[in-house]
C-alpha positions in Angstrom: 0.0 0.0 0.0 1.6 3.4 -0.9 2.5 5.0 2.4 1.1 8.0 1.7 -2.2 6.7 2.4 -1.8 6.1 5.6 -1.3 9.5 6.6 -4.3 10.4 4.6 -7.7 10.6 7.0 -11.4 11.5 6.6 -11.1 14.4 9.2 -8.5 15.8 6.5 -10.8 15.3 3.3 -13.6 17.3 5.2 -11.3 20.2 6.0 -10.0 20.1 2.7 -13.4 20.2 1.3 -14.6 22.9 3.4 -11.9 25.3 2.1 -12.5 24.5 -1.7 -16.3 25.1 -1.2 -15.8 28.1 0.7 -13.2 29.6 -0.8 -11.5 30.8 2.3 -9.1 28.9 5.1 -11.6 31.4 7.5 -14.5 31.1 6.8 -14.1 27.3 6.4 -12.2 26.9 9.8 -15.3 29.4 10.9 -17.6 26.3 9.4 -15.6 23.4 10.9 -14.9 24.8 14.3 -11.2 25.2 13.7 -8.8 28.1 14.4 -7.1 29.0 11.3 -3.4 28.2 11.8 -5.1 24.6 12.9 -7.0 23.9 9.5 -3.8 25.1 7.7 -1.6 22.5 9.3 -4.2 20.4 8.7 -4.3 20.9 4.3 -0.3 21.4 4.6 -0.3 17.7 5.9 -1.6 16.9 3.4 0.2 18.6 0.7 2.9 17.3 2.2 1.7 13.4 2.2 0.5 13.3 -1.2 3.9 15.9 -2.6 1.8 18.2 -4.4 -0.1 21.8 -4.0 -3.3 21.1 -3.5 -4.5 25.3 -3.2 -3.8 28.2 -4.1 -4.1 31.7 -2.7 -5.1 34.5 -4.9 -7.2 37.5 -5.1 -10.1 36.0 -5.9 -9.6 33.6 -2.5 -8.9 29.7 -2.4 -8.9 27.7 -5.7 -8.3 24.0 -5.9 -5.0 23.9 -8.2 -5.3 20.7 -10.7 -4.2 18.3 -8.6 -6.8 19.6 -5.7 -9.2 19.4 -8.4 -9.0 15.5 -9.3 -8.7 15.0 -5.2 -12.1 16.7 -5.2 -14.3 13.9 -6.6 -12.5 11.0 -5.0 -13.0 13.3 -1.6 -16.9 13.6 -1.8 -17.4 9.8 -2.8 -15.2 8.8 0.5 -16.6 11.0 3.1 -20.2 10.0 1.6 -19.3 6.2 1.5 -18.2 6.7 5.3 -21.2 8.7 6.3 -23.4 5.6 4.7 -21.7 3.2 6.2 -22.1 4.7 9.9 -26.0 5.3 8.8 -26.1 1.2 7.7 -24.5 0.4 11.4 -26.7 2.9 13.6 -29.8 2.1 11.6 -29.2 -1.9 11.9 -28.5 -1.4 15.8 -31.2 0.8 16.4 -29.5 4.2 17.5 -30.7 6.6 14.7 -32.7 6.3 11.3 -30.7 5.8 8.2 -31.4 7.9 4.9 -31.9 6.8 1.2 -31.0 9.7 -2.0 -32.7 8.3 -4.9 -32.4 10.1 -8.2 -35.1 9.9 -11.1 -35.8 10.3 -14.4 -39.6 12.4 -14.7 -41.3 9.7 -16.3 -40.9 7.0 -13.3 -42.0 9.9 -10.9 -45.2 9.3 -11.8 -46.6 5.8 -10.3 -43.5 3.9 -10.4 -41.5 5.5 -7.4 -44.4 6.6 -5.3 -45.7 2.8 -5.3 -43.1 1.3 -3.8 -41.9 4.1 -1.5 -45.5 4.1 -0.1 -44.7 0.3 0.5 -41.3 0.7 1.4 -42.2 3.5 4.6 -44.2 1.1 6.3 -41.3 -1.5 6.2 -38.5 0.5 6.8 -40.2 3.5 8.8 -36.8 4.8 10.1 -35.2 5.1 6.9 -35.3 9.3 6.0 -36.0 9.6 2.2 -35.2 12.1 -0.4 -35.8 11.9 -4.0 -34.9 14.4 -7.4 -35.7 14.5 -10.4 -33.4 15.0 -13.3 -31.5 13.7 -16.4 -29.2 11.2 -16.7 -26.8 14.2 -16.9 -27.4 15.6 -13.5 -28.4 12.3 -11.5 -25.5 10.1 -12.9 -22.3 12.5 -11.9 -24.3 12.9 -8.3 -24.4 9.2 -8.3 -20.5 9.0 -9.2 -19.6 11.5 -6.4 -21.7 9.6 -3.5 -24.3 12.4 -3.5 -27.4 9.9 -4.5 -27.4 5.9 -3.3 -29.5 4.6 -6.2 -31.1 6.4 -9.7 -34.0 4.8 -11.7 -33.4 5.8 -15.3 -33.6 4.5 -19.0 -29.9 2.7 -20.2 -28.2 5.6 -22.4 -27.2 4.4 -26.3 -24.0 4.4 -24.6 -22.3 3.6 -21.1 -19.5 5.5 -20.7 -18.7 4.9 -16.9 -18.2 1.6 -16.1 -18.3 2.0 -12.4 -22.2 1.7 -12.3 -24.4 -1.7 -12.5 -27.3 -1.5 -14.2 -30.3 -3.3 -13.0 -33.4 -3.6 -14.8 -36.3 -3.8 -12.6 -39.0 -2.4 -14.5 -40.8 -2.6 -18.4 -43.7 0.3 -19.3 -45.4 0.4 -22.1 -45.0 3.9 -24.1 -47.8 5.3 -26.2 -47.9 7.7 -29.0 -50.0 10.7 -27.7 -51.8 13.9 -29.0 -54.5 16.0 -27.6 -57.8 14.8 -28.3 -59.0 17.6 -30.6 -56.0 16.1 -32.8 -57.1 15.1 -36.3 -55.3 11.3 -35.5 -56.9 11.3 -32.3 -60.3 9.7 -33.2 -58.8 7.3 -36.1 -58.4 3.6 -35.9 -55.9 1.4 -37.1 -53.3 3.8 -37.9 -49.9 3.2 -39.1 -46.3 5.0 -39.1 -46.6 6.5 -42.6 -50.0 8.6 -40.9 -47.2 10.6 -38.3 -45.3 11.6 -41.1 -46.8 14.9 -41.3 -46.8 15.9 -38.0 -44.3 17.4 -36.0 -43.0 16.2 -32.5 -42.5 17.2 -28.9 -39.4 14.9 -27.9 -36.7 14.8 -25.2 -33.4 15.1 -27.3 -30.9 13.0 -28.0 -29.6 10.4 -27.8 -32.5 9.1 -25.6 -33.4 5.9 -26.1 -37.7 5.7 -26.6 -36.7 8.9 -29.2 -33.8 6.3 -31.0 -36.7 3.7 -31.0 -39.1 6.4 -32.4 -36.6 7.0 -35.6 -35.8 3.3 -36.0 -40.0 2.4 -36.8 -39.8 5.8 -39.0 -36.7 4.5 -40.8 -38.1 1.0 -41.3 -41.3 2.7 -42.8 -39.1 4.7 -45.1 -39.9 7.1 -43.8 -37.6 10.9 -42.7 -36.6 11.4 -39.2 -39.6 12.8 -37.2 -40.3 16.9 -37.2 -39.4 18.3 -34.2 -40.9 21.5 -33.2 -39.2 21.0 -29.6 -36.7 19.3 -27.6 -37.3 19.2 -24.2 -36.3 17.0 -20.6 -39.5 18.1 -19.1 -42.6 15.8 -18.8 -44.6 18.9 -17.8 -43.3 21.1 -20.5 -44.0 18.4 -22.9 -47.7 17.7 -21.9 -48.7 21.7 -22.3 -47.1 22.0 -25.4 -48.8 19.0 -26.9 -52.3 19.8 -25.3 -51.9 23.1 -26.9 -51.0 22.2 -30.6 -51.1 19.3 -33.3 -47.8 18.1 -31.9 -47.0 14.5 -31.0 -45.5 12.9 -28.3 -45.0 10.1 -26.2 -45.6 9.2 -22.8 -45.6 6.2 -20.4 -49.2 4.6 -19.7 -48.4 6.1 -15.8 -47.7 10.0 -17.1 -50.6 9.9 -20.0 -53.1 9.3 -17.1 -52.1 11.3 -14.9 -51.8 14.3 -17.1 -55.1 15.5 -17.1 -55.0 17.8 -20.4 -56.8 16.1 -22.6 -54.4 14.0 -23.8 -54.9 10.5 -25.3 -52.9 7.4 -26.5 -53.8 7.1 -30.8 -54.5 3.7 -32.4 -51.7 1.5 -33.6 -51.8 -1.6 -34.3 -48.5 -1.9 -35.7 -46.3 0.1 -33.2 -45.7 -1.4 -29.8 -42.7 0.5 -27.7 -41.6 -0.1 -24.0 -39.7 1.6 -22.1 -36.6 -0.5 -19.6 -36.1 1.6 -16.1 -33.4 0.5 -14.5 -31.8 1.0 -10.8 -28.2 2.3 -11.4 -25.7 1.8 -8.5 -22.8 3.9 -7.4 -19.8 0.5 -7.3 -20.5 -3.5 -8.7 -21.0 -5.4 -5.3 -23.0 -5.9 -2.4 -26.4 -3.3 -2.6 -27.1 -1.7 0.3 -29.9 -3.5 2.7 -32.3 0.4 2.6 -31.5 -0.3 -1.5 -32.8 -3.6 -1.8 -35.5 -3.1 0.4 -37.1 -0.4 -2.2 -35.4 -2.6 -5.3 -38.2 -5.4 -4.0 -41.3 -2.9 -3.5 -40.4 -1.3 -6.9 -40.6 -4.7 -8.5 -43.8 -5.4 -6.9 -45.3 -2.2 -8.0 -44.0 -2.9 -12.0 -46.2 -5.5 -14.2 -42.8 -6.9 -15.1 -41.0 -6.9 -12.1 -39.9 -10.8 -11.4 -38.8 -10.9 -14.7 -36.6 -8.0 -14.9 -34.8 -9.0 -11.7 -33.6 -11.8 -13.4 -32.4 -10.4 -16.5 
């Protein structure tokens, strides 16, 4: 083991963390209950373990110098790894209540999420919950840095960190939509040449339902769908398409509950689903508060026993 790790401890990472978010050695050792000269010594230890500068003091106060910067990430994902682990240990021994992060895509937000977490507080009442919402792009770097335990999201076209598992735990149907007074809207039978005309309301890409969307349109022969807006928000979405002739689509879950007069047209030849999946933080054992929700959220999904064996 290099040496240097030993002299490296979580106390350390906090103060060092405190002074890159502050910006100042004072007002961090202010935060942390430190005198000054005290929370120096403690960053110059540092410095002095690992051989580099890790700050910098300029006009503009503290900044991280690059390698302070890398440290930064790897920091954040320790302290919150060692705050879990105390949660696990109290929570399991009965001292104090543990806590769950979950991150979320919009469209499992719906049904999905508040189904099993309704099941989940009654079996794990001492468990503190917090959820967000947001895109793969926000939820996935919190996820990496220890900020969120567990995000249910749709698989990107392409996985670029390989330090998450992917669990598929859920399978919606999705359902081409348009607001009632739509021309399509009181058709039968239609096909994939009958959207050609139309333009779309679509998150952007590379999204996977909108992939799936210009695959059936290519395989028709058909142009890439018109789109008249991109968008990452189901509520956005909804108003635009209750407003105009635009298409969308929308899970079963987020159709019903949008209550704008939307509705699901008549296909007989298009049938899309959308995966969810539970992304984890590391590849090994999932936390007990994670499994616990993994098991209500694959009783609340149609399809749940058989994605937890895929």
């Amino acid at each position: 083991m290099n040496n240097n790790l030993q002299r490296l401890d979580l106390r350390q990472l906090r103060h060092f963390l405190a002074v890159v978010h502050t910006g100042s050695f004072s007002m961090a050792a202010e935060n942390l209950r430190l005198t000054q000269p005290a929370l120096s010594k403690s960053i110059r230890s540092m410095e002095q373990a690992l051989g580099v500068r890790l700050l910098d003091r300029g006009p503009s106060g503290v900044q991280a110098t690059l390698f302070g910067q890398r440290l930064i990430g790897y920091s954040e994902l320790l302290l919150s790894l060692a705050n879990e682990a105390v949660d696990e240990i109290d929570a399991l021994r009965g001292a104090r209540r543990g806590s769950l992060r979950i991150g979320s895509m919009a469209a499992a937000l719906r049904q999905l999420i508040p189904d099993a977490l309704n099941h989940f507080a009654v079996a794990r009442p001492d468990v503190g919950l917090m959820v967000h919402e947001g895109t793969n792009e926000v939820l996935l770097p919190q996820l990496f840095a220890g900020k969120l335990d567990v995000v249910f999201t749709v698989k990107p076209s392409e996985i670029l960190n390989e330090d998450f598992e992917w669990r598929l735990v859920a399978r919606e149907p999705v359902q081409i939509v348009a607001h009632q007074s739509h021309p399509l809207a009181n058709r039968e039978h239609l096909a994939v040449a009958d959207l050609a005309e139309y333009s779309w309301v679509l998150p952007p890409l590379p999204e996977t339902d909108r992939l799936l969307l210009e695959s059936l349109f290519r395989s028709a022969g058909l142009p890439k769908p018109v789109i008249a807006v991109e968008t990452t928000s189901i509520n956005f979405l909804t108003s635009m398409v209750s407003r105009t002739h635009h298409l969308a689509y929308l899970t079963r879950a987020n159709l019903q509950g949008s209550g704008l007069g939307l509705v699901a047209l008549d296909f007989n030849e298009i049938l899309l689903t959308r995966d969810i999946y539970a992304v984890f933080r590391r590849k090994g054992d999932v936390r007990p508060t994670v499994s616990v929700l993994l098991k209500e959220i694959e009783r609340s999904s149609d399809t749940g026993a058989s994605a937890s064996s895929e």
